[in-house]
C-alpha positions as CSV (number, residue, x, y, z in Angstrom):
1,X,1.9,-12.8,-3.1
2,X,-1.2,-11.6,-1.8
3,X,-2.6,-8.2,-3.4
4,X,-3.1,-6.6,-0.4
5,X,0.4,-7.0,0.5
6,X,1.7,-6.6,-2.2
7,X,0.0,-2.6,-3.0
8,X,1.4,-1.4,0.8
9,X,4.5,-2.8,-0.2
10,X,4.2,-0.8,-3.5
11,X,2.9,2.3,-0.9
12,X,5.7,2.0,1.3
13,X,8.0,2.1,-1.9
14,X,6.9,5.7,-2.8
15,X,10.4,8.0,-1.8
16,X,11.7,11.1,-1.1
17,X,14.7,10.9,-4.1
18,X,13.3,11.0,-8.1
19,X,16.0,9.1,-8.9
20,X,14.1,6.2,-6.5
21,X,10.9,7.4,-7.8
22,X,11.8,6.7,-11.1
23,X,13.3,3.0,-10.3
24,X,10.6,2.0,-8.5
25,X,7.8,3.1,-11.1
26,X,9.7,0.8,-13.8
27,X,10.0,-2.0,-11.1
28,X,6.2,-2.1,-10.5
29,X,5.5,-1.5,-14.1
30,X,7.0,-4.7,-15.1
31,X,8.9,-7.5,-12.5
32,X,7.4,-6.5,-8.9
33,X,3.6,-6.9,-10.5
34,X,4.9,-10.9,-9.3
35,X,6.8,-11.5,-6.2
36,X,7.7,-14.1,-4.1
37,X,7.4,-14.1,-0.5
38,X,11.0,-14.0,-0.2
39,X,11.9,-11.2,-2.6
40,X,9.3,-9.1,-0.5
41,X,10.9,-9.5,2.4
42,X,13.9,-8.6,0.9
43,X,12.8,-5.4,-0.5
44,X,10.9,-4.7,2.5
45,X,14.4,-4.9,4.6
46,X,15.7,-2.3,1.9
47,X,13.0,0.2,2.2
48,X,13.8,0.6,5.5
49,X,17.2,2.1,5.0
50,X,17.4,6.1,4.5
51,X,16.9,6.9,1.0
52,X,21.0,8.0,-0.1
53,X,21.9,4.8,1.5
54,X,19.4,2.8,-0.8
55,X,20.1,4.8,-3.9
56,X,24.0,4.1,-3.1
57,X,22.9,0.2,-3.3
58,X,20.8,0.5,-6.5
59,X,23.5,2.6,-8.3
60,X,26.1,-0.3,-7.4
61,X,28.3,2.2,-5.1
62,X,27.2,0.7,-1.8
63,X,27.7,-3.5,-1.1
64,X,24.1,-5.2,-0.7
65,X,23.4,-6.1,3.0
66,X,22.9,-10.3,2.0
67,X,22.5,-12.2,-0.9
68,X,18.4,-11.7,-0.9
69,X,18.9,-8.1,-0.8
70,X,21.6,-8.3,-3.5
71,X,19.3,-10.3,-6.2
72,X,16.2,-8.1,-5.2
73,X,18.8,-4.7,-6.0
74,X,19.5,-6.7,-9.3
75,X,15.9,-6.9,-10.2
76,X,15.7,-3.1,-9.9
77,X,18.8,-2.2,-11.5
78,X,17.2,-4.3,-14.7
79,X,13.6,-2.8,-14.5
């Protein structure tokens, strides 16, 4: 993935919840430093939902919205 791309995605990752903060910084720290197209667009469709909703889906008490979004939530839970 381009490195362009990939720091606004990193940008547009930044939330209003810690708890997200916190996810997020490990993510970047370690697995989302290399992406694929596909798990981009997969976390991009998940940083568009409201910030509860996503932290419901990373804490495993909300379903994941397909099966991209579902391995891409996996990758954060494991960061």
């Amino acid at each position: 993935m381009e490195a362009r791309a990939l720091e606004r995605l990193k940008w547009r990752s930044r939330r209003g919840l810690l708890e997200l903060d916190l996810v997020f910084e490990r993510f970047w720290a370690g697995p989302g430093r290399e992406m694929e197209a596909g798990e981009a667009a997969a976390l991009e469709r998940l940083l568009l939902l409201p910030d509860n909703d996503l932290l419901d889906m990373v804490m495993g008490r909300a379903a994941a919205q397909d099966d991209a979004a579902a391995r891409m939530l996996e990758k954060l839970r494991a960061a």
